[in-house]
The first five atom37 places (N, CA, C, CB, O) and aatype in JSON, in Angstrom:
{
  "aatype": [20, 20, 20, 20, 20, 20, 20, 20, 20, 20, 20, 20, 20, 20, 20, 20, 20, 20, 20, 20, 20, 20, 20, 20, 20, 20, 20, 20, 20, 20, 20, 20, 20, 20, 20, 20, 20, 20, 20, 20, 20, 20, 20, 20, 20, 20, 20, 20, 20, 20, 20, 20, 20, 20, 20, 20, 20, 20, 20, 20, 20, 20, 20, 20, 20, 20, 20, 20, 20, 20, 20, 20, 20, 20, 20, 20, 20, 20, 20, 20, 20, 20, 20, 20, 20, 20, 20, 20, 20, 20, 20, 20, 20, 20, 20, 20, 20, 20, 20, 20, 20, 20, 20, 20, 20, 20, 20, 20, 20, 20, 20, 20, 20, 20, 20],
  "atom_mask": [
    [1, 1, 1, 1, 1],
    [1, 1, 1, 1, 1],
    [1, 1, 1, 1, 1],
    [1, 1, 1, 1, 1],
    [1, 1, 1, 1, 1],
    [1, 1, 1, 1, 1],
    [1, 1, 1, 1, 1],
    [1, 1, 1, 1, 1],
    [1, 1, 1, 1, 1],
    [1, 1, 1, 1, 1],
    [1, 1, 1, 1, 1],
    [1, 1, 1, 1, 1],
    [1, 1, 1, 1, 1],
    [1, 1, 1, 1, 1],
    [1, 1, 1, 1, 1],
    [1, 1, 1, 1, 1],
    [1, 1, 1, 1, 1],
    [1, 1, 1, 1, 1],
    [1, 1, 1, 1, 1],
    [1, 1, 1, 1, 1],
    [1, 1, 1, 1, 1],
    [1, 1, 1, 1, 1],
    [1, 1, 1, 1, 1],
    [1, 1, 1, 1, 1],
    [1, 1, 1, 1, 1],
    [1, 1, 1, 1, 1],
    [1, 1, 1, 1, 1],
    [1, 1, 1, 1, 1],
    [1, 1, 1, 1, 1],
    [1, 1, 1, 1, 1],
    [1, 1, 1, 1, 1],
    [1, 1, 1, 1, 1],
    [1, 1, 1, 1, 1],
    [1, 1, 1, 1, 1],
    [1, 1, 1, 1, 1],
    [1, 1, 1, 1, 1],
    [1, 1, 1, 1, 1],
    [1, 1, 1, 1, 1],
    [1, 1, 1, 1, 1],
    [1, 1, 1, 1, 1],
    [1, 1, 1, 1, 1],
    [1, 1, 1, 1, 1],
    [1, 1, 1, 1, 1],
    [1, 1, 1, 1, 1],
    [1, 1, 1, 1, 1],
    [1, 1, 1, 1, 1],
    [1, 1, 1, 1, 1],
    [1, 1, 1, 1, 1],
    [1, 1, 1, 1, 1],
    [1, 1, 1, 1, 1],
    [1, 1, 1, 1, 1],
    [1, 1, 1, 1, 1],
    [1, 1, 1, 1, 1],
    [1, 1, 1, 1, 1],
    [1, 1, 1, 1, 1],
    [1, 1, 1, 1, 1],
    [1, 1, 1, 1, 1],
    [1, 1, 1, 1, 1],
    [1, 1, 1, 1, 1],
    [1, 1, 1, 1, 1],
    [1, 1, 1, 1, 1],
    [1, 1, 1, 1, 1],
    [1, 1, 1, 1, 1],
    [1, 1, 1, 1, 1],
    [1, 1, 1, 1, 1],
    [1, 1, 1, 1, 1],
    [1, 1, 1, 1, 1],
    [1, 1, 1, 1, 1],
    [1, 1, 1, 1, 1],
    [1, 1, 1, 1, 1],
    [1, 1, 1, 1, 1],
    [1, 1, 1, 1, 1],
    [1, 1, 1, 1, 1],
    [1, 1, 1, 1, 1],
    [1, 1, 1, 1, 1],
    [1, 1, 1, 1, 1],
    [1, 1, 1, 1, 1],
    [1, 1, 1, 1, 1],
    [1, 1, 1, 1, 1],
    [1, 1, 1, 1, 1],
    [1, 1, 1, 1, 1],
    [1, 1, 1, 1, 1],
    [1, 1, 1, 1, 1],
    [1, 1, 1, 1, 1],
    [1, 1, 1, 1, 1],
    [1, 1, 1, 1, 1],
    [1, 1, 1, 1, 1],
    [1, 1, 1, 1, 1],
    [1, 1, 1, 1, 1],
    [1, 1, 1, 1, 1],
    [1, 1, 1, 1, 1],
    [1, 1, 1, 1, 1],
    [1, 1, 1, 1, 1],
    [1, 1, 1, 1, 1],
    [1, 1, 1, 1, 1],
    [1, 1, 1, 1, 1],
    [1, 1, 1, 1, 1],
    [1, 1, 1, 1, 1],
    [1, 1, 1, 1, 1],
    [1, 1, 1, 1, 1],
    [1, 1, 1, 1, 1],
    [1, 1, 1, 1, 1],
    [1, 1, 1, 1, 1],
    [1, 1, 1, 1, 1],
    [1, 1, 1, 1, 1],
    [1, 1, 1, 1, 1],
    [1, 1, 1, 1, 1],
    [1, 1, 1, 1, 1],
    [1, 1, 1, 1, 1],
    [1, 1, 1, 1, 1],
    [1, 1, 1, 1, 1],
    [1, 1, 1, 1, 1],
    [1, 1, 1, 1, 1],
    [1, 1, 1, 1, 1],
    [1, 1, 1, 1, 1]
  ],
  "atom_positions": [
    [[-11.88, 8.89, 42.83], [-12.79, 9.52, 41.89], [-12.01, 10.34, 40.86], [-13.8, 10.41, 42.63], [-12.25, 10.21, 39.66]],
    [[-11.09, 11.18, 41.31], [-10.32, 12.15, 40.54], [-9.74, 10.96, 39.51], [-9.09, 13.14, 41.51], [-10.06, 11.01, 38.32]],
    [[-8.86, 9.88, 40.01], [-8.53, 8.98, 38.92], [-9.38, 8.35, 38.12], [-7.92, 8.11, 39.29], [-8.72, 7.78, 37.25]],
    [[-10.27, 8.22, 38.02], [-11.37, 7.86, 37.32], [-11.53, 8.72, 36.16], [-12.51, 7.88, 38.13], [-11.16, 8.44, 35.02]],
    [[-12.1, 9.8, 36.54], [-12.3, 10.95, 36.06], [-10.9, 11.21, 34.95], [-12.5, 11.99, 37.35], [-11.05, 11.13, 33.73]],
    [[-9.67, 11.51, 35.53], [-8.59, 11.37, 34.36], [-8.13, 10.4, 33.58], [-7.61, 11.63, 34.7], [-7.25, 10.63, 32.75]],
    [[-8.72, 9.08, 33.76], [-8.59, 8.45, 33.11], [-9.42, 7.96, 31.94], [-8.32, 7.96, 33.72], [-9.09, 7.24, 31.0]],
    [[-10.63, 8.56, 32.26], [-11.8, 8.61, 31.16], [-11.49, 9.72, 30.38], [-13.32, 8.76, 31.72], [-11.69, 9.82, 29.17]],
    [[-10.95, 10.64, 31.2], [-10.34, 11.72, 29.94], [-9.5, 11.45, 29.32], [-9.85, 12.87, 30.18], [-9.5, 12.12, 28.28]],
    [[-8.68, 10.74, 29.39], [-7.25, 10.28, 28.6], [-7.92, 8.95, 27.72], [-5.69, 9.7, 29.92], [-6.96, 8.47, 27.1]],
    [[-8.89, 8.32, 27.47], [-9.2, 7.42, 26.74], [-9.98, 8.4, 26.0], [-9.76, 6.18, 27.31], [-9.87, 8.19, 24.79]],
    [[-10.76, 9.43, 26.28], [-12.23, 9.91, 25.41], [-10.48, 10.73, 24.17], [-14.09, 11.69, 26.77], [-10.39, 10.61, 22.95]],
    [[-9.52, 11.39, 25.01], [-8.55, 11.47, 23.98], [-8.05, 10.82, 23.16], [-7.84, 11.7, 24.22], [-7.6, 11.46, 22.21]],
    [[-7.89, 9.42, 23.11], [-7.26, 8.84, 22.7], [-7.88, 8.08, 21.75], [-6.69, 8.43, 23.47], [-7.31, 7.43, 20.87]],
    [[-9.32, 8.17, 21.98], [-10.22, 7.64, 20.44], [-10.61, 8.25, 20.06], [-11.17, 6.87, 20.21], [-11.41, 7.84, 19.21]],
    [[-10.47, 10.35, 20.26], [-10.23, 11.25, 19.24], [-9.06, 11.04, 18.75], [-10.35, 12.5, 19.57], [-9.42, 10.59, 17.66]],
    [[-7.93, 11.02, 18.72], [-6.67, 11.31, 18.47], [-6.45, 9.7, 17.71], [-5.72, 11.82, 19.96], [-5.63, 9.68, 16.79]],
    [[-7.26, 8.18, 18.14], [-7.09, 7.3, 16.99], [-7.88, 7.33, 15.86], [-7.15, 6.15, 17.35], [-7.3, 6.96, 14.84]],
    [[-9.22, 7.72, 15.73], [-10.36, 8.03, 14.99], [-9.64, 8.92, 13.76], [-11.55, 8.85, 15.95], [-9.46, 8.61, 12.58]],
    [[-9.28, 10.19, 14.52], [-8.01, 11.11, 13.33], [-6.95, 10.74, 12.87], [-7.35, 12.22, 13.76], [-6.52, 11.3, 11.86]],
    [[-6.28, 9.76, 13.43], [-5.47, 9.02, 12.52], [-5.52, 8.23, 11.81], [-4.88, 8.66, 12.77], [-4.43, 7.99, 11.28]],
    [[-6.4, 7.61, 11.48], [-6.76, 6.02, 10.73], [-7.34, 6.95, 9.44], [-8.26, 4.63, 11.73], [-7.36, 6.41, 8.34]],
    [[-7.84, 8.46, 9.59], [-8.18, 8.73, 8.23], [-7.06, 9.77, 7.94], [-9.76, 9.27, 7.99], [-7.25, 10.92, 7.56]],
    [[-5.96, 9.23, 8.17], [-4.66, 10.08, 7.38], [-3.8, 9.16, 6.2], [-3.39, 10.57, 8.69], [-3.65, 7.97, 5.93]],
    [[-3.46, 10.17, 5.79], [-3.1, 9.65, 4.14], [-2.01, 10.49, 3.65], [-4.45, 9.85, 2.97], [-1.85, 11.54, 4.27]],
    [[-1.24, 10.26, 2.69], [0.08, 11.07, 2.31], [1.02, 10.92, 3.38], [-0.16, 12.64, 2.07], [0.82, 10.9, 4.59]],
    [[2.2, 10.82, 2.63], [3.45, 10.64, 3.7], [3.47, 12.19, 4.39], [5.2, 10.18, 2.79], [4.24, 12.1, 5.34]],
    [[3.19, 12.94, 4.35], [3.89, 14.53, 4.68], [2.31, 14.05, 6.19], [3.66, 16.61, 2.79], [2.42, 14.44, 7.36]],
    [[1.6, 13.58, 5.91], [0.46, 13.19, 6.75], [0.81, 12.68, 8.04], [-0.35, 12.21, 6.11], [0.82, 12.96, 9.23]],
    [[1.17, 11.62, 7.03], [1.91, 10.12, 7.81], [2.82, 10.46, 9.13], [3.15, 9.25, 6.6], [2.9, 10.07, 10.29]],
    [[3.68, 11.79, 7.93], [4.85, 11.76, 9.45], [4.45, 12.38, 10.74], [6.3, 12.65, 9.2], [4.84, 12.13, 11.89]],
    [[3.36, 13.48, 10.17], [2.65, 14.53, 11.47], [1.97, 13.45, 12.33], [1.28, 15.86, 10.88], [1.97, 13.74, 13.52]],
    [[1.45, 12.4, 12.04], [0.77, 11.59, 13.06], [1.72, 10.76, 13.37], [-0.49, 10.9, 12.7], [1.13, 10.07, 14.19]],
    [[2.65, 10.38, 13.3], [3.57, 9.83, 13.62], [4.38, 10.33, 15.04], [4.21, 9.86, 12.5], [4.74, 9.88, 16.12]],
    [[4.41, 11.61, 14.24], [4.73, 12.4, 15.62], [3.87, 13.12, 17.05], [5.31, 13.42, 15.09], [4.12, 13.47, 18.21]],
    [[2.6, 13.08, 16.02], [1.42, 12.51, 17.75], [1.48, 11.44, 17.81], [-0.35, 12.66, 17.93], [0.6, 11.23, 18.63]],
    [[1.96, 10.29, 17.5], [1.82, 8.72, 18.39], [2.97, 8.78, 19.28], [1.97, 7.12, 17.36], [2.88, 8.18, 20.35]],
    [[4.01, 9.4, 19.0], [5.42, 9.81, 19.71], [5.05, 10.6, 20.99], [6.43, 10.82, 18.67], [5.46, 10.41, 22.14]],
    [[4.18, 11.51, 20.54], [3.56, 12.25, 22.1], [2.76, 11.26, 22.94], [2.37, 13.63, 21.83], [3.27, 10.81, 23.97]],
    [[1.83, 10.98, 22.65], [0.94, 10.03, 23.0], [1.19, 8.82, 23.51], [0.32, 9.85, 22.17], [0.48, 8.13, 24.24]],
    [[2.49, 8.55, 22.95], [2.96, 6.94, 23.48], [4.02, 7.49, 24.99], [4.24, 5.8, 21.81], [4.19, 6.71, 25.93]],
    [[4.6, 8.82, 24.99], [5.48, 9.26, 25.93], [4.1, 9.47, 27.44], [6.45, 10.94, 25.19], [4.2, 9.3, 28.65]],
    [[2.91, 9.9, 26.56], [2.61, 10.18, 28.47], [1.67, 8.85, 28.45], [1.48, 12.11, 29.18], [0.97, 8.99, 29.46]],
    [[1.22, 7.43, 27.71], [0.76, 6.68, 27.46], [1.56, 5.45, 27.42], [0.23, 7.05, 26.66], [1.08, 4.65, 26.62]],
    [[2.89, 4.91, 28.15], [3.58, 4.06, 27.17], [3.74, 2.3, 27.16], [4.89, 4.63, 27.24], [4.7, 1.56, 26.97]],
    [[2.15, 2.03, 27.51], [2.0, 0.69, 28.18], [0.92, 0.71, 26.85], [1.47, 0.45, 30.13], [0.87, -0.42, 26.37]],
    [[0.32, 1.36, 26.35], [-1.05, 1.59, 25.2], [-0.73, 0.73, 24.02], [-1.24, 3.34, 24.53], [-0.44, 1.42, 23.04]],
    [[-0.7, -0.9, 23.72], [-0.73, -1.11, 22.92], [-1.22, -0.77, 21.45], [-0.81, -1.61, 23.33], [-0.54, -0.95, 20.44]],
    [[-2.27, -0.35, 21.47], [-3.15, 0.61, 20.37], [-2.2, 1.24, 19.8], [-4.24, 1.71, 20.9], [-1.72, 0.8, 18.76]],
    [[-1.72, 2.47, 20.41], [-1.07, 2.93, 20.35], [0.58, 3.07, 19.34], [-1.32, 2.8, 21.25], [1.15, 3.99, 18.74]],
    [[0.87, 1.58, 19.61], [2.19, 1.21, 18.99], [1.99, 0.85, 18.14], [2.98, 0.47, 19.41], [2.75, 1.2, 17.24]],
    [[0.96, -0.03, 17.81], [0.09, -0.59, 16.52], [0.1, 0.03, 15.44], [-1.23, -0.69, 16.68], [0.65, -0.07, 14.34]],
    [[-0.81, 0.86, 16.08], [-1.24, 2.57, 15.07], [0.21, 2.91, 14.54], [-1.93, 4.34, 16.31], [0.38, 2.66, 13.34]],
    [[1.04, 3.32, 15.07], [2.23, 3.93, 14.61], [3.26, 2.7, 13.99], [2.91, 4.79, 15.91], [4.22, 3.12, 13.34]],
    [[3.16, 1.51, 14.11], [3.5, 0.35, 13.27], [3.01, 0.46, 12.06], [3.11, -0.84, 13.77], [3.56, 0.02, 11.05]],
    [[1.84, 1.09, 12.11], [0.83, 0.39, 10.78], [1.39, 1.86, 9.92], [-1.54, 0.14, 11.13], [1.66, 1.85, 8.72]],
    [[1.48, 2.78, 10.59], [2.16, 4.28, 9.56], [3.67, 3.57, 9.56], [2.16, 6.41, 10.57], [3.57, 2.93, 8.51]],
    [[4.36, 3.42, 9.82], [6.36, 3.29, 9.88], [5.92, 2.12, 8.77], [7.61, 2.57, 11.92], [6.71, 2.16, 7.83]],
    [[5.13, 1.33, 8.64], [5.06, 0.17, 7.34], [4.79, 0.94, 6.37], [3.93, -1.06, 7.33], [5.67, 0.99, 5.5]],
    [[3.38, 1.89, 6.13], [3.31, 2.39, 4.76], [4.35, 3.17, 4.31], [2.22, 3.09, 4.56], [4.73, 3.05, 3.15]],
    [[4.94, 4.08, 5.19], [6.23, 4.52, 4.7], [7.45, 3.62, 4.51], [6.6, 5.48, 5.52], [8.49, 4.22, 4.22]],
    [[7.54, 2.13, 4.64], [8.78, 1.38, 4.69], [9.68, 1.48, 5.28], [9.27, 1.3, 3.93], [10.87, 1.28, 5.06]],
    [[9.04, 1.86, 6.21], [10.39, 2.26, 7.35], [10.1, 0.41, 8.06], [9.91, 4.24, 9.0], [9.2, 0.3, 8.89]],
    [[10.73, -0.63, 7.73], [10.35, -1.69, 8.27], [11.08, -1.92, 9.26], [10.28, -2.62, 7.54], [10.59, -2.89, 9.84]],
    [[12.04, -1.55, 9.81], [12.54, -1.64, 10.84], [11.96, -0.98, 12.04], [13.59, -1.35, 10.61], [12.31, -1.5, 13.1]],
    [[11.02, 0.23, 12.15], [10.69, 0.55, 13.17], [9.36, 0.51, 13.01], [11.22, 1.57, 13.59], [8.67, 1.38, 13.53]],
    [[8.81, -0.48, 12.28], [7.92, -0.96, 12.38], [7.78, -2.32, 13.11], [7.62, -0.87, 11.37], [6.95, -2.6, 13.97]],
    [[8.67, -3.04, 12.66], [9.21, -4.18, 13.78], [9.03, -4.14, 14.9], [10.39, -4.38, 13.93], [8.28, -4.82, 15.6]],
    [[9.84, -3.18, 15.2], [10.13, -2.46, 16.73], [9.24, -2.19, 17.71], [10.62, -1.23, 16.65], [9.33, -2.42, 18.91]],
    [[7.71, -1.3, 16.63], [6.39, -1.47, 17.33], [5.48, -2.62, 17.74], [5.71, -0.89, 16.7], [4.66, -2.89, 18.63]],
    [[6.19, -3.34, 16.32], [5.16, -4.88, 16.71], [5.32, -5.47, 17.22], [4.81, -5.78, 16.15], [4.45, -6.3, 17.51]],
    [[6.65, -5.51, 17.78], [7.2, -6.25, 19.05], [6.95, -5.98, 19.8], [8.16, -6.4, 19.38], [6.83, -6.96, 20.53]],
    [[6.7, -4.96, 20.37], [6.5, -3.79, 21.57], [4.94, -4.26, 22.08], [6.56, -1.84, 20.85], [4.54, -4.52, 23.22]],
    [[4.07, -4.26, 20.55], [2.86, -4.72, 21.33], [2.61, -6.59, 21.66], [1.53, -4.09, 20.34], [1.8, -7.03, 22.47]],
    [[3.46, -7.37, 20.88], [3.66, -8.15, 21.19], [3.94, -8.76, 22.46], [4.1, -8.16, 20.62], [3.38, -9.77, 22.89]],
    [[5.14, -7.85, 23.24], [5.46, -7.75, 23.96], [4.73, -7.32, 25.57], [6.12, -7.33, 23.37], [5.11, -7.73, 26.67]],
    [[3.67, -6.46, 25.29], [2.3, -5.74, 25.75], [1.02, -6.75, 26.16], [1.77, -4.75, 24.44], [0.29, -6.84, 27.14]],
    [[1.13, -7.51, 24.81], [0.11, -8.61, 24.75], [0.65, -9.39, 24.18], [-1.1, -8.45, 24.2], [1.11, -9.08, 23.08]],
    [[0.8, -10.5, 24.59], [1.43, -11.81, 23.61], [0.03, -12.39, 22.7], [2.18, -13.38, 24.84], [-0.01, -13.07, 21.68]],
    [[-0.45, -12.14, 23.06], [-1.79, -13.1, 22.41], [-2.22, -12.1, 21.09], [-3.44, -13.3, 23.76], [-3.2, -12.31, 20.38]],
    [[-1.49, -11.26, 20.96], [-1.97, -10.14, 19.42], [-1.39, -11.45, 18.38], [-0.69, -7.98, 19.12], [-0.2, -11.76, 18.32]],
    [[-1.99, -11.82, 17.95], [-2.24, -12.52, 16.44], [-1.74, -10.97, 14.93], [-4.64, -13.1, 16.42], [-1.0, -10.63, 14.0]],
    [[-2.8, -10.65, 15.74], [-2.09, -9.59, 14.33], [-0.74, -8.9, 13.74], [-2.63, -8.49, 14.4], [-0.06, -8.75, 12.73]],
    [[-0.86, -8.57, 15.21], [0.87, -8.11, 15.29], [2.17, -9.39, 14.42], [1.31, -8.11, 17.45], [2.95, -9.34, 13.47]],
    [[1.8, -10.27, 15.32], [2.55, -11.45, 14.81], [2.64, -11.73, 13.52], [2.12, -12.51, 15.27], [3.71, -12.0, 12.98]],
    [[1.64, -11.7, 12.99], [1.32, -11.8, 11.14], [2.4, -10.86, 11.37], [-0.45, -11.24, 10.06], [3.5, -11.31, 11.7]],
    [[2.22, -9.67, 11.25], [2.45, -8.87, 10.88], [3.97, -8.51, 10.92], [1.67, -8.28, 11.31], [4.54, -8.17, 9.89]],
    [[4.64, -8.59, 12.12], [6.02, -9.15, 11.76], [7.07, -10.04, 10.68], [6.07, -9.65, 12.51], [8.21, -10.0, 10.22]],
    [[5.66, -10.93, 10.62], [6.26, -12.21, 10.0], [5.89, -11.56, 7.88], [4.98, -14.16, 10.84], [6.65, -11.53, 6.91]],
    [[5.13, -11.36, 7.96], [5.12, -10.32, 6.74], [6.63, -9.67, 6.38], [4.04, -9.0, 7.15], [7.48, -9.99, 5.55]],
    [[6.55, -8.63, 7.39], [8.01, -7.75, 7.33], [8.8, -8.44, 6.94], [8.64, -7.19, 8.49], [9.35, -8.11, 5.89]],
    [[9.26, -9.88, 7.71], [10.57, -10.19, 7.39], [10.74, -10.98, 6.01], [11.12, -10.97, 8.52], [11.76, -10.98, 5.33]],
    [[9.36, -11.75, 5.66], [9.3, -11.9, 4.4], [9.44, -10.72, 3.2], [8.22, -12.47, 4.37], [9.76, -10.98, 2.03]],
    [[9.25, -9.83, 3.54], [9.28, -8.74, 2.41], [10.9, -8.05, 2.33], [8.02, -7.43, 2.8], [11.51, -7.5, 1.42]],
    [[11.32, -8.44, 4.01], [12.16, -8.25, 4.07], [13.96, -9.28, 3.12], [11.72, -8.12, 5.33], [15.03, -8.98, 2.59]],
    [[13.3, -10.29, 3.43], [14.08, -11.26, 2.76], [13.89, -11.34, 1.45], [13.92, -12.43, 3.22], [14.89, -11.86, 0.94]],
    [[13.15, -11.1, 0.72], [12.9, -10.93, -0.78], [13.34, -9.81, -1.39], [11.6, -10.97, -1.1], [13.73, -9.87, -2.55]],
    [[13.34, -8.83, -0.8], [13.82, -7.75, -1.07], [15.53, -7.19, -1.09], [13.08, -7.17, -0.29], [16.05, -6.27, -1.72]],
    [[16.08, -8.09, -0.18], [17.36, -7.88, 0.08], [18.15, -9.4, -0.68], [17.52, -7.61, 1.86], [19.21, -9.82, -0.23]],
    [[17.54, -9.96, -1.66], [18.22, -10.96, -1.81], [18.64, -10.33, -3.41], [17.38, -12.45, -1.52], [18.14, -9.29, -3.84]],
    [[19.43, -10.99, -4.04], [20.19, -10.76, -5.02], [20.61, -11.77, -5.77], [21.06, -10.17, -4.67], [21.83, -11.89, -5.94]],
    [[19.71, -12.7, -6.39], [20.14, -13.74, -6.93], [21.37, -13.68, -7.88], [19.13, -14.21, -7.5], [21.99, -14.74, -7.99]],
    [[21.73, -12.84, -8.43], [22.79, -12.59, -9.16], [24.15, -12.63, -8.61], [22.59, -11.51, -9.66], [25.25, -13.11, -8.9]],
    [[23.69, -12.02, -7.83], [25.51, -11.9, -6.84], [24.89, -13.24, -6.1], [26.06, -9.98, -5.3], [25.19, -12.89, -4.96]],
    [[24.34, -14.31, -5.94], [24.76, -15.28, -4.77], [25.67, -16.67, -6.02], [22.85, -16.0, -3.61], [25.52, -17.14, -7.15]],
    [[26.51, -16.79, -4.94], [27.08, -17.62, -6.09], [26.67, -19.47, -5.92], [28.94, -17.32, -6.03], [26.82, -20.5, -6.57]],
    [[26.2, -19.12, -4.9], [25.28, -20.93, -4.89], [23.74, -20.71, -5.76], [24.68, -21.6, -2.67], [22.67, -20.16, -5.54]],
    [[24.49, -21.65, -7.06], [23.39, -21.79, -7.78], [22.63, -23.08, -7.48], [23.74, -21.69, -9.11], [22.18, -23.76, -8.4]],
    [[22.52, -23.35, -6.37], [21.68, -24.41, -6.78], [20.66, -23.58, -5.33], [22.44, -26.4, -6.77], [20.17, -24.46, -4.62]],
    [[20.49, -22.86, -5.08], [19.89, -22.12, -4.03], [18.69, -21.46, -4.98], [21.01, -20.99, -3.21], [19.03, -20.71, -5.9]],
    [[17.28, -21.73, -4.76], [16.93, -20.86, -5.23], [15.79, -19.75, -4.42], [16.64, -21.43, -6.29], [14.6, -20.02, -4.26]],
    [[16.28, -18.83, -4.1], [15.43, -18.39, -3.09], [14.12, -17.62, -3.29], [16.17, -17.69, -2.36], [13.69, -16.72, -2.56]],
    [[13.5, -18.16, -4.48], [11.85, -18.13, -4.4], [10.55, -19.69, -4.2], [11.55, -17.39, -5.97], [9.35, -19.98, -4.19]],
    [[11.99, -20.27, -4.09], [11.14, -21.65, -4.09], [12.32, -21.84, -2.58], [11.24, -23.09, -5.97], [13.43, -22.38, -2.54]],
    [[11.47, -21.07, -1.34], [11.83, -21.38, -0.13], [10.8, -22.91, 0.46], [11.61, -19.88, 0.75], [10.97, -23.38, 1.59]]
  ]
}
């Protein structure tokens, strides 16, 4: 019973504490909830939600690498997240476009927008 009981408390928290994050905005925002998903994921750390949420902030700030990191994580949690997966696969596209340099590559017959 007692587990019951704490565990309905730790969810009725945790869709206060996601409810308040989904309406945050501004990076100076961003990072304070960032750092409750950091709490939250330490006494929580199986909570896919959880990693999501803080994926979906580490992207608007461009932090794409530890955004990765989350989406894998829930990936990893649940293989069957579809979203997540997009959502990786996004990254690395933005990622590869972004880091390319047509100027400095010296194979011109490469053109890397017509992948």
């Amino acid at each position: 019973m007692l587990l019951q009981i704490t565990s309905l408390y730790r969810k009725l928290e945790k869709d206060k504490l996601l409810k308040k994050l989904q309406e945050t905005a501004g990076e100076e925002n961003i990072l304070k909830a960032v750092k409750l998903l950091d709490e939250a994921i330490k006494t929580q750390p199986l909570d896919e939600e959880l990693y999501f949420l803080r994926a979906e902030f580490f992207y608007k700030l461009s932090r794409y690498g530890e955004a990765i990191n989350d989406y894998n994580k829930v990936v990893e949690l649940n293989p069957g997240n579809k979203e997540a997966v997009g959502k990786i696969d996004m990254i690395q596209t933005i990622l590869r476009y972004h880091n390319t340099d047509i100027y400095a590559n010296p194979n011109t017959d490469m053109d890397p927008w017509l992948e």
